[in-house]
C-alpha positions in Angstrom: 0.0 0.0 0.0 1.0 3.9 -1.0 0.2 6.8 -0.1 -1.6 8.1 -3.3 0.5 11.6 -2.8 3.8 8.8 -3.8 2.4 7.9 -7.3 1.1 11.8 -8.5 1.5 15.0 -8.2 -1.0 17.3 -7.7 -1.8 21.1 -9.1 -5.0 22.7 -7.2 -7.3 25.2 -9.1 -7.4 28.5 -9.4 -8.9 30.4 -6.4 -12.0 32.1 -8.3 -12.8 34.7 -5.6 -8.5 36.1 -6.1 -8.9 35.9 -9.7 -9.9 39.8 -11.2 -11.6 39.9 -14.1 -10.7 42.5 -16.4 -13.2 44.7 -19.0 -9.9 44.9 -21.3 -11.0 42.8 -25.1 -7.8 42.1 -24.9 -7.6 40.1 -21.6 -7.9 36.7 -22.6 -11.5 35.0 -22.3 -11.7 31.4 -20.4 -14.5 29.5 -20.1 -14.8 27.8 -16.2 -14.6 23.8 -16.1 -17.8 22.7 -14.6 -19.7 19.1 -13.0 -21.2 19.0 -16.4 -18.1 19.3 -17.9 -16.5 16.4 -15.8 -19.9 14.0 -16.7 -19.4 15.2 -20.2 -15.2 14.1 -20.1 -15.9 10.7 -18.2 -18.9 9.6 -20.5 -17.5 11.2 -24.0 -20.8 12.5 -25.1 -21.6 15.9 -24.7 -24.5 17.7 -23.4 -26.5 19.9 -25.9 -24.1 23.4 -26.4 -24.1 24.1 -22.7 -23.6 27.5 -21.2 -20.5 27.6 -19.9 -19.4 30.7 -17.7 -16.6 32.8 -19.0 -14.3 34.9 -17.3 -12.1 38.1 -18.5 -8.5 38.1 -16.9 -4.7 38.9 -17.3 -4.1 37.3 -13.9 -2.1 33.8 -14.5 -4.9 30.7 -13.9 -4.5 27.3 -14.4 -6.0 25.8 -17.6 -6.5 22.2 -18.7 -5.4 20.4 -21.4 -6.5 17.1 -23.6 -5.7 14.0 -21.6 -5.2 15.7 -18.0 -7.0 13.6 -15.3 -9.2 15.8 -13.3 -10.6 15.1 -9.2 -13.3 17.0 -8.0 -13.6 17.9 -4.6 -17.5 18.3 -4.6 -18.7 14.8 -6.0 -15.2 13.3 -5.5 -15.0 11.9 -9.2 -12.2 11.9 -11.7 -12.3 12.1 -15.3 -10.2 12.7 -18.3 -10.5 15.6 -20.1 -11.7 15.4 -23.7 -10.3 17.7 -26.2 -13.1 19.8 -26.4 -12.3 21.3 -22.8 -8.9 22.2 -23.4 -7.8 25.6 -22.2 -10.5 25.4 -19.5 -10.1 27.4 -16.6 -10.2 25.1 -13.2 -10.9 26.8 -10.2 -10.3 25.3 -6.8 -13.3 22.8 -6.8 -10.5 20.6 -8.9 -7.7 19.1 -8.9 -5.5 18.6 -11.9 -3.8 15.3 -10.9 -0.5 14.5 -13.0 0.9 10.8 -12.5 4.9 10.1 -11.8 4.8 6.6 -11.9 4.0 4.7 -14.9 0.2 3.7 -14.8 -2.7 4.1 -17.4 -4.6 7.0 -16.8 -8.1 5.2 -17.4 -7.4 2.5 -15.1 -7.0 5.5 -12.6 -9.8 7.5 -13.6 -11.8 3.8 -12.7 -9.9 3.3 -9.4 -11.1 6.8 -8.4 -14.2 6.6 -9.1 -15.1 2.8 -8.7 -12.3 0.9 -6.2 -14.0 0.0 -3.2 -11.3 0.8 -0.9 -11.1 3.9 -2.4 -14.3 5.1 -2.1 -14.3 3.5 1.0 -11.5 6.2 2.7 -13.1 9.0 0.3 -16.6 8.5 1.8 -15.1 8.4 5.8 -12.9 11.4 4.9 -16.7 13.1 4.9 -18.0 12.0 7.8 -18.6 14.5 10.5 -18.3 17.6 8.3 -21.1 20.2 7.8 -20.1 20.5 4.6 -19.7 17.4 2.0 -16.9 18.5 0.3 -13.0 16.8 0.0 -9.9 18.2 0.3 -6.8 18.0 -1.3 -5.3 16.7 2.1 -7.6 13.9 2.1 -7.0 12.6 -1.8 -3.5 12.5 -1.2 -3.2 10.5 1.7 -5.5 7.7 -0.1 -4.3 4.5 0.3 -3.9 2.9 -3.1 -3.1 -0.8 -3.2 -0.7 -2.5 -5.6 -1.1 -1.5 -9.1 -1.9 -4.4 -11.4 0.5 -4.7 -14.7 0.0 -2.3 -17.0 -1.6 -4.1 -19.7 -4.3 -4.9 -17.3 -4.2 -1.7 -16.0 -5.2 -0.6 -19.4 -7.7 -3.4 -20.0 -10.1 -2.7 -17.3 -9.6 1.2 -17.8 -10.6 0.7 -21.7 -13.6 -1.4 -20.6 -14.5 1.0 -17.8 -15.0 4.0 -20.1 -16.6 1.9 -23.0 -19.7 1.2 -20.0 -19.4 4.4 -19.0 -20.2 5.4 -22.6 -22.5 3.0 -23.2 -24.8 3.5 -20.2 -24.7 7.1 -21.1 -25.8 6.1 -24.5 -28.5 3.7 -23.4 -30.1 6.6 -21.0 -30.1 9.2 -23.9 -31.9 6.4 -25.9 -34.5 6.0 -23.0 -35.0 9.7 -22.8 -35.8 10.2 -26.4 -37.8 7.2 -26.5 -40.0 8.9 -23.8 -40.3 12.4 -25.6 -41.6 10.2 -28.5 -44.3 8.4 -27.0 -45.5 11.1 -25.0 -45.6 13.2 -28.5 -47.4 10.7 -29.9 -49.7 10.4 -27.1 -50.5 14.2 -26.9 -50.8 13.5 -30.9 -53.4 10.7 -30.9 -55.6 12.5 -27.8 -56.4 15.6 -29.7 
């Protein structure tokens, strides 16, 4: 067992309240990373156009790019972001986690969100606060088991996101078939 804090490093968010927005066109324009954004990165199918908050500044923030594994300290679940959130502003609800062992980074999305130990030590981390919310303090002294060999690593991390997907897929079927027969029920009472 290792203290997760041995495997990664990690790179809080931005404090939003610090950062200063600016009425400059010049400043550059971020859009904010949001929960929607992290269901959108772990299931790979987006949300109709969603409005995403954007923010003027020339202060230095912390963006995100393709690939980079994300933790968020309000739902406590990890995803990989998608190229279509890259240059994202992450404020301090996230954690931008960035691996220095050699591990695949689906597999650890998976154990995040799925190991039972894991979530385990997450969920006990919570107990007793007014507030359900993790910390940085608490992901990094997770105890992470022995990693399995790489290539299974990256077996059960490919399968992981292909049900992820497909569950995602299966409720957005079940959601359209609904608006259907309720169209055609509003259809055949008139």
């Amino acid at each position: 067992m290792k203290d997760l804090h041995e495997l990664v490093n990690f790179k809080s968010g931005s404090p939003q309240f610090r950062i200063i927005e600016s009425l400059d066109k010049d400043a550059p324009c971020y859009r904010l990373y949001s929960q929607s954004d992290l269901l959108d990165d772990l299931t790979g199918i987006y949300a109709a156009e969603a409005e995403s908050k954007e923010i003027r500044t020339k202060d230095k923030v912390h963006t995100l790019t393709a690939g980079d594994m994300v933790f968020s300290l309000i739902t406590g679940k990890a995803a990989l972001v998608q190229p279509m959130h890259e240059g994202y502003l992450y404020t301090q609800n996230y954690i931008k986690i960035v691996p220095t062992a050699l591990f695949d980074a689906r597999f650890f999305v998976y154990m995040l969100n799925e190991d039972v130990s894991v979530r385990k030590q997450l969920f006990l981390g919570l107990q007793g606060s007014q507030v359900l919310k993790y910390t940085l303090q608490q992901l990094k002294s997770l105890q992470i088991r022995r990693l399995p060999a790489l290539e299974k690593q990256q077996m059960i991390g490919n399968v992981y996101f292909k049900q992820l997907r497909l569950n995602a897929l299966q409720k957005r079927a079940a959601e359209l078939e609904k608006v259907i027969c309720l169209a055609k029920l509003a259809e055949a009472g008139k």
